[in-house]
C-alpha positions in Angstrom: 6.9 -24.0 187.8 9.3 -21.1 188.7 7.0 -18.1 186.9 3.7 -19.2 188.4 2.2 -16.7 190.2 5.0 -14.0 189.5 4.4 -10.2 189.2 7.9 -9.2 187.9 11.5 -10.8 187.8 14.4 -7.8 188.5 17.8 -8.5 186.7 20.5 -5.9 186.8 17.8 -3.3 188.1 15.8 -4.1 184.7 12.5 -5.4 185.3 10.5 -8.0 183.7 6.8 -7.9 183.7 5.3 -11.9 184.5 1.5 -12.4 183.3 0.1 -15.6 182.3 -2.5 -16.6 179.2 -1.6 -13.6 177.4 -3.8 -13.1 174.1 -2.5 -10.2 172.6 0.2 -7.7 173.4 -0.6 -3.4 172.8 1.6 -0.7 173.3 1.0 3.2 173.9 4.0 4.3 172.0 3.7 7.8 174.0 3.8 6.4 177.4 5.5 3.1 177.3 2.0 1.9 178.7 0.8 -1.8 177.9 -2.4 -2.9 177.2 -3.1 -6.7 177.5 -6.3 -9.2 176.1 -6.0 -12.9 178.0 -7.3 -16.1 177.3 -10.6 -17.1 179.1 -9.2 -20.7 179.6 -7.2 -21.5 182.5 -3.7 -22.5 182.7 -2.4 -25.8 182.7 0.7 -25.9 184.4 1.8 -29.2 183.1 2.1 -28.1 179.2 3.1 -24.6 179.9 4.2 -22.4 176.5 6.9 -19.7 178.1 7.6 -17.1 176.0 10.0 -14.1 176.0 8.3 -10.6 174.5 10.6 -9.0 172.4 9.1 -7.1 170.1 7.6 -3.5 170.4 5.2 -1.9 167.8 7.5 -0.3 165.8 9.5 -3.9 165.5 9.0 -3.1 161.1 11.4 -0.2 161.4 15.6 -1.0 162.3 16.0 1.5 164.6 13.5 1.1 167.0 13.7 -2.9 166.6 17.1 -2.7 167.7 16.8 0.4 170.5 13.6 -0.9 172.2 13.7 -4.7 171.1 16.9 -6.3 171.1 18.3 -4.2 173.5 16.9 -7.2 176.3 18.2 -9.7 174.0 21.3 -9.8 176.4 18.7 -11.3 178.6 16.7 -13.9 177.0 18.8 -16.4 177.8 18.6 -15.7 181.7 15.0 -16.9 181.6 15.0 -21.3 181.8 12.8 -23.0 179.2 11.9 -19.5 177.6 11.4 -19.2 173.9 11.8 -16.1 171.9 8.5 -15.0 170.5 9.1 -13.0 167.2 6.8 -11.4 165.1 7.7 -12.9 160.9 5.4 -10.6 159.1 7.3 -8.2 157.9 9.9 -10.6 157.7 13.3 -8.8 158.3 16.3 -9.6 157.7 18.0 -7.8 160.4 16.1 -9.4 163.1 18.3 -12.8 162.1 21.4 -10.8 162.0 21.1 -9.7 165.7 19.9 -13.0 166.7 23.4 -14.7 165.0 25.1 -12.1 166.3 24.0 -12.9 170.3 24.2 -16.6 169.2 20.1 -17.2 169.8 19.7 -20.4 168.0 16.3 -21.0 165.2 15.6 -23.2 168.2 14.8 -20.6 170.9 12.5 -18.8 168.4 8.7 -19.0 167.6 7.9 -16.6 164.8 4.1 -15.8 164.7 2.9 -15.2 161.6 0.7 -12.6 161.8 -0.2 -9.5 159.8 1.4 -6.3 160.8 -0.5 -3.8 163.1 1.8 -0.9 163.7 -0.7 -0.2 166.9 -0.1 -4.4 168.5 3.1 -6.0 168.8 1.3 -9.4 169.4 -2.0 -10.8 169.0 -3.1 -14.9 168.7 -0.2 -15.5 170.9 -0.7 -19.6 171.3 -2.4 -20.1 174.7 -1.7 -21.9 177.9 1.1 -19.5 178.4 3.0 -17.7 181.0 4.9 -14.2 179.0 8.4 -12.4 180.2 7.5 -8.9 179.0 10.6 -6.5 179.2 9.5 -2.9 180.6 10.1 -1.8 177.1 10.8 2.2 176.7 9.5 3.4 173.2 11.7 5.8 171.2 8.6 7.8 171.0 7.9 8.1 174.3 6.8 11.8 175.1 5.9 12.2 178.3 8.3 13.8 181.1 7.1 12.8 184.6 9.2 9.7 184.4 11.5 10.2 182.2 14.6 10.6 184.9 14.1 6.9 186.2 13.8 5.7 182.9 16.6 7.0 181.6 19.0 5.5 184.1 17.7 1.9 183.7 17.8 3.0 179.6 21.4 4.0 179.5 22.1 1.2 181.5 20.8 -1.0 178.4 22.9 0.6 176.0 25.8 0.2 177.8 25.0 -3.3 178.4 24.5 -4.2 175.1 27.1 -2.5 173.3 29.1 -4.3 175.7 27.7 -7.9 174.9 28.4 -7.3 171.9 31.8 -5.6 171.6 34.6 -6.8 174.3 35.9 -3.8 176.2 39.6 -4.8 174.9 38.2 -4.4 171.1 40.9 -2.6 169.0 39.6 0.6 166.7 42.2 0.1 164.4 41.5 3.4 161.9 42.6 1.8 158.4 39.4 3.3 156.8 39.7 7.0 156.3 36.8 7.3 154.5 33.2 5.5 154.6 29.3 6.6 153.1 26.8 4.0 154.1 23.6 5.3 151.8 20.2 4.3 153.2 19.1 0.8 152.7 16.8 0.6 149.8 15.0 -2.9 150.8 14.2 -3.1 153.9 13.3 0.4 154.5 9.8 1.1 157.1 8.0 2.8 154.3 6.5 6.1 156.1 10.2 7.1 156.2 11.2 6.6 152.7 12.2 9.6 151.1 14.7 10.6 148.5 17.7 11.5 150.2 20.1 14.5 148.8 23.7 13.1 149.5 25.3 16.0 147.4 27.2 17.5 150.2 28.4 14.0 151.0 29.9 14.2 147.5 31.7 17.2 147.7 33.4 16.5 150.9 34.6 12.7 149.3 35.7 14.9 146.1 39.0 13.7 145.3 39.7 11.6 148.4 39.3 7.7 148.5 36.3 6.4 150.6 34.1 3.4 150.1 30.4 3.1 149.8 28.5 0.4 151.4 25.3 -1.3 151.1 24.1 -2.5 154.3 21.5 -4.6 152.8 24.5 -6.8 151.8 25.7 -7.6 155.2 25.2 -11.3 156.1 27.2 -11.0 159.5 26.6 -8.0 161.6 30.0 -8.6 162.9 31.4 -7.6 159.7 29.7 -4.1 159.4 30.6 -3.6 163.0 34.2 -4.2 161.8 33.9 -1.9 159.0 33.0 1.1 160.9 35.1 0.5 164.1 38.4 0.8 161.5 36.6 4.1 159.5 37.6 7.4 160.7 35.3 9.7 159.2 31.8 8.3 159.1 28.7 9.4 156.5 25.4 8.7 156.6 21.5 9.8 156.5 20.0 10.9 160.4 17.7 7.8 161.6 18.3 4.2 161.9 21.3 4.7 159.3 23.1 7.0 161.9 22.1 5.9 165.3 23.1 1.5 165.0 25.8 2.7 162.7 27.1 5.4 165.2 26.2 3.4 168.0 28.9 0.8 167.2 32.0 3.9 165.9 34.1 4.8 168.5 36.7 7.4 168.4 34.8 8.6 164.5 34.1 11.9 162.8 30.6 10.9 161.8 29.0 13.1 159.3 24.8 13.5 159.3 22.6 14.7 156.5 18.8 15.5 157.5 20.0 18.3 160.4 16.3 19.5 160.8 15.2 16.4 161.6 18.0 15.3 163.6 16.6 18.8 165.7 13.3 18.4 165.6 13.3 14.5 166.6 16.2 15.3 169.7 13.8 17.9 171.4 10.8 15.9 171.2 12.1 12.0 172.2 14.3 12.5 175.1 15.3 8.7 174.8 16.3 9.6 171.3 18.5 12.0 172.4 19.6 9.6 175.4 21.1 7.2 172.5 22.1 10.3 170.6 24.3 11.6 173.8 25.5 7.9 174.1 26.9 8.1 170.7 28.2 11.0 171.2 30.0 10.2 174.1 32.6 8.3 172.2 32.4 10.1 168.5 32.6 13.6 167.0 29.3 13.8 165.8 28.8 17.0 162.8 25.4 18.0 161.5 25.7 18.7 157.5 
């Protein structure tokens, strides 16, 4: 079996962490550092489970799902006879979106239904198992010793997924001159709800034609990537709203309420602000 006995697999200078008869999976969201529980049984090499580690501890809020989990989805399919292991409590519906949208098939997916723990990504992972863990960077991730070697293979990511996703000969047509996506109402990972004050939103669309969009009503991510690629001027709430959305704009005015947060969050998470500067790269990004 090719993972037997295999430290680490390097693709595209992004490496893969091999361990076998994985238990459970634990994450130190401040340091990126894994903690691991095995199985005491040992492995039988003839029924082997291989699974593919997606998911990260914050996998219950979008942003972080998508900046620290499916990120590596460009990947997935680089590992023979690997299945996807997803987490289905909370069930989200954006994790199926993503997966349609890199054409990841129901069959290349085990959900574990487990109970959420915002401190484990994994636990009763099925035994007799060899894992493909992604080095995973957390959002939240704090410290600054290694943050320059990280941030290259990061950036690297973005750009390699933005570019799975979009072809570089996409067109931006700009027919949209206009376009508020409000925060998702359903879906939202509750220690961030708040009520959010879009009145300065409102007096900038005064007397112009925009639309409003509920994202919670997108059943192809294709289409909302569509929808913002043609949209000139961009407005939305600073977190997850902003940073997929804006992630996906190119050549956009894109208009963010929530400034102190937006402030406070870029000089503490320096791989925040890495996917900030990465937006910004190809958009006009104004703080309201």
């Amino acid at each position: 079996m090719e993972y037997v006995n295999k430290n680490t697999i390097v693709i595209d200078g992004v490496y893969f962490d091999i361990k076998e008869n994985i238990s459970s999976v634990s994450t130190d969201v401040h340091t990126s550092t894994k903690n691991y529980t095995f199985h005491n049984e040992s492995l039988n090499e003839t029924n082997l489970n291989i699974y593919f580690i997606l998911e990260t501890p914050h996998q219950a809020a979008f942003g972080h799902w998508v900046f620290e989990s499916a990120i590596f989805l460009p990947y997935f399919k680089s590992f023979k006879n690997a299945k996807l292991l997803v987490n289905k409590n909370p069930n989200k519906k954006y994790k199926r979106l993503f997966f349609e949208l890199l054409n990841i098939n129901n069959d290349d997916i085990i959900y574990l239904d487990n109970d959420y723990q915002e401190i484990m990504e994994y636990k009763n992972i099925p035994q007799n198992n060899i894992c493909i863990i992604p080095r995973h960077t957390c959002i939240c991730h704090t410290l600054k010793d290694d943050t320059e070697d990280r941030m290259i293979i990061y950036t690297n990511l973005l750009y390699n997924f933005k570019k799975t996703i979009i072809d570089s000969d996409y067109k931006y047509n700009k027919e949209i001159d206009h376009l508020l996506l409000p925060r998702n109402t359903v879906e939202n990972y509750a220690p961030n709800d708040c009520t959010i004050d879009y009145s300065n939103i409102y007096k900038m669309l005064e007397n112009k034609n925009y639309i409003t969009y509920n994202t919670i009503d997108t059943n192809d991510f294709k289409y909302q990537i569509d929808l913002i690629s043609k949209t000139k001027n961009i407005y939305l709430e600073f977190g997850s709203a902003f940073t997929v959305n804006g992630f996906f704009a190119k050549d956009s005015n894109i208009y963010i309420i929530n400034k102190n947060k937006y402030n406070a969050q870029t000089n503490n998470y320096p791989f925040l602000k890495c996917k900030i500067d990465f937006i910004k790269k190809d958009n006009n990004v104004i703080l309201l």
